[in-house]
C-alpha positions as CSV (number, residue, x, y, z in Angstrom):
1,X,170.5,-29.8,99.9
2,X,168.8,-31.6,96.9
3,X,167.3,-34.9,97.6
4,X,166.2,-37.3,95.0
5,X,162.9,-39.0,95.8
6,X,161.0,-41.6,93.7
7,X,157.1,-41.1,94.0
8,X,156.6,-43.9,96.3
9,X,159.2,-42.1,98.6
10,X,157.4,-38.9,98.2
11,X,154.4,-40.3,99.2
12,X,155.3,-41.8,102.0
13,X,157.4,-38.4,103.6
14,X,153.9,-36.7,102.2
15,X,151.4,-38.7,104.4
16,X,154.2,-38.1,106.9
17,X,154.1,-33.9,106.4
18,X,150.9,-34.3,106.3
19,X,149.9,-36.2,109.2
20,X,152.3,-33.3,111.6
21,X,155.6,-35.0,110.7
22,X,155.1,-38.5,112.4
23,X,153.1,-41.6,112.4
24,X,153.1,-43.7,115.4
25,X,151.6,-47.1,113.2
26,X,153.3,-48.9,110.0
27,X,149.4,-50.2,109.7
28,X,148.0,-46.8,109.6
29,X,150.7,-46.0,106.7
30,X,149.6,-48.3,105.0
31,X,146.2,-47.8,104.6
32,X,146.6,-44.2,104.4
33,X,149.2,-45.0,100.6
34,X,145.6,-47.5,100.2
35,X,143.3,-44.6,100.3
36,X,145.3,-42.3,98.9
37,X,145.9,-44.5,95.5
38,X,142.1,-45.2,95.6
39,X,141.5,-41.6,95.1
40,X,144.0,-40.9,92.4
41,X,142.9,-41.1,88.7
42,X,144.0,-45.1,87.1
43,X,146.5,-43.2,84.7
44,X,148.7,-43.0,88.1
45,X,149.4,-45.1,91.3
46,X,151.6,-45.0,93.6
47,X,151.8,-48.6,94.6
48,X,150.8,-51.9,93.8
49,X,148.5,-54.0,96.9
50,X,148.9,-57.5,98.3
51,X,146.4,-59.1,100.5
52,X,147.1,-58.7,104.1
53,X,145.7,-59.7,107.9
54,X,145.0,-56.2,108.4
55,X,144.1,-54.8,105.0
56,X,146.1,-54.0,102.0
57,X,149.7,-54.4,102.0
58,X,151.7,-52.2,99.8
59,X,154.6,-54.6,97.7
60,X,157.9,-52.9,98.4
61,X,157.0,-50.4,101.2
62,X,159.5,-51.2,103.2
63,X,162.2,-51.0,100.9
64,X,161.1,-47.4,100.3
65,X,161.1,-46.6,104.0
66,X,164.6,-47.7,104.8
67,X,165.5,-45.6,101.7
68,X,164.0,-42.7,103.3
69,X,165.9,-44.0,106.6
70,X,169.4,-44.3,104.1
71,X,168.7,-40.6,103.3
72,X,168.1,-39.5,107.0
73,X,164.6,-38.5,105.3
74,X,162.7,-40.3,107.8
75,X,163.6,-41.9,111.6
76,X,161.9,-45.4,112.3
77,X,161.4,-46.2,115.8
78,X,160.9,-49.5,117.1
79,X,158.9,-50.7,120.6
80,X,156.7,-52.8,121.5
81,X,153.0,-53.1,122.7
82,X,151.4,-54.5,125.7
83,X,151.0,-57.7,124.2
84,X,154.9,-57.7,123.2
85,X,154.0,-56.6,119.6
86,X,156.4,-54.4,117.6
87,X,155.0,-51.4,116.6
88,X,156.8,-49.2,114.5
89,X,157.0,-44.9,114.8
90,X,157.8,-42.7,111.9
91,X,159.2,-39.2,112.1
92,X,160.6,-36.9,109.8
93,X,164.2,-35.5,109.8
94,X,164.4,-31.8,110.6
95,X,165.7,-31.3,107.6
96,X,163.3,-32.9,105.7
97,X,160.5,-30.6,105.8
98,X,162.3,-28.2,104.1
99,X,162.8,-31.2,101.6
100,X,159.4,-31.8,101.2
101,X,158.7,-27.7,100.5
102,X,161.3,-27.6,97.8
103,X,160.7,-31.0,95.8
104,X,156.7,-29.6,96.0
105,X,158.0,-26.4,94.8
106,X,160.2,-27.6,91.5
107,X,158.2,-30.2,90.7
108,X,155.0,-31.3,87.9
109,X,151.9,-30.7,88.4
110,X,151.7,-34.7,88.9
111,X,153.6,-34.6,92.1
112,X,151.2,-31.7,93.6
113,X,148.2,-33.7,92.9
114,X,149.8,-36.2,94.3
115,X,150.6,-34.6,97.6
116,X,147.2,-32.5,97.5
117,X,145.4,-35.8,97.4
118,X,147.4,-37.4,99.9
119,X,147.0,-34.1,102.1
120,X,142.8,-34.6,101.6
121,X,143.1,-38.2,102.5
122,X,145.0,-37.5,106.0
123,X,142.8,-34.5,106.9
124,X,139.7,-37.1,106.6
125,X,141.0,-40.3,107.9
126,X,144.5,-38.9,110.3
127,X,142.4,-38.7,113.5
128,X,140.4,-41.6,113.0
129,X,141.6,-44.1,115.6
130,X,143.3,-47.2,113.7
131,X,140.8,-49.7,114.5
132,X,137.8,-47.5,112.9
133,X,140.2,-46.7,110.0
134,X,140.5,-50.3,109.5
135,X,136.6,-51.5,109.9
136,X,135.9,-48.4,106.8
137,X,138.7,-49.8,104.8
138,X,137.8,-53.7,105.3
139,X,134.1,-52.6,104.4
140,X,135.0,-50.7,101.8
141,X,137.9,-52.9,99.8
142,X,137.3,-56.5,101.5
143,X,139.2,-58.3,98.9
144,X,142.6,-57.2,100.4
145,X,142.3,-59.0,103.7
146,X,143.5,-62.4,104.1
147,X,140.9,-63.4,107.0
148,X,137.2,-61.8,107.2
149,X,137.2,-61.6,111.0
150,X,137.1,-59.0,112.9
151,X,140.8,-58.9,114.3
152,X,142.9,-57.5,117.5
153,X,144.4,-54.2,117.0
């Protein structure tokens, strides 16, 4: 089955790959495409940042998941937290590893950097928990957060 993907698509099923197929935090997505375009060269990015209350907000992410969603790349799961929150899951189709393997495998060397950068980034920050992952971003990049507190998770 050939799939087109744009790269912000890519990137998004490669954090997913990379981080064992799912995600369990739209937040930690985020700031995983954040890190991941701060470690990539200027000549390429993958997306564009807003400000946000909880770090930098990729313009147009979401319109590239439900893509990925339209594709039956990706399954979104909604629930909600203790506080009544929604919190958003993100697993990959079974067929979409084998996606991932074969757009990797007939691609440029652009899209393996891509993905070999993005793999780097979630071997050091995928365990972190999301609050610490937050405090090293904020720290690190404060101009993309709209408030400079310290806030709930």
């Amino acid at each position: 089955m050939e799939v087109h993907l744009n790269p912000k698509e890519f990137s998004i099923l490669s954090i997913l790959h990379h981080s064992e197929n799912s995600l369990k935090s739209k937040n930690r997505l985020k700031l995983l495409l954040y890190l991941s375009d701060k470690k990539l060269d200027d000549k390429f990015s993958i997306y564009s940042y807003k400000k946000g209350t909880v770090g930098p907000n990729p313009k147009n992410m979401q319109r590239d998941i439900d893509k990925l969603e339209d594709k039956n790349i990706l399954v979104v799961t909604e629930s909600y937290t203790f506080g009544g929150n929604k919190r958003y899951s993100y697993e990959v189709h079974h067929d979409s590893v084998e996606i991932f393997q074969n757009i990797l495998e007939n691609s440029n060397k652009d899209v393996k950097k891509l993905s070999d950068v993005i793999n780097e980034i979630c071997e050091e920050y995928g365990d972190i928990p999301l609050s610490n992952l937050m405090d090293i971003v904020r720290e690190e990049y404060p101009k993309y957060y709209q408030n400079n507190f310290h806030l709930y998770r």
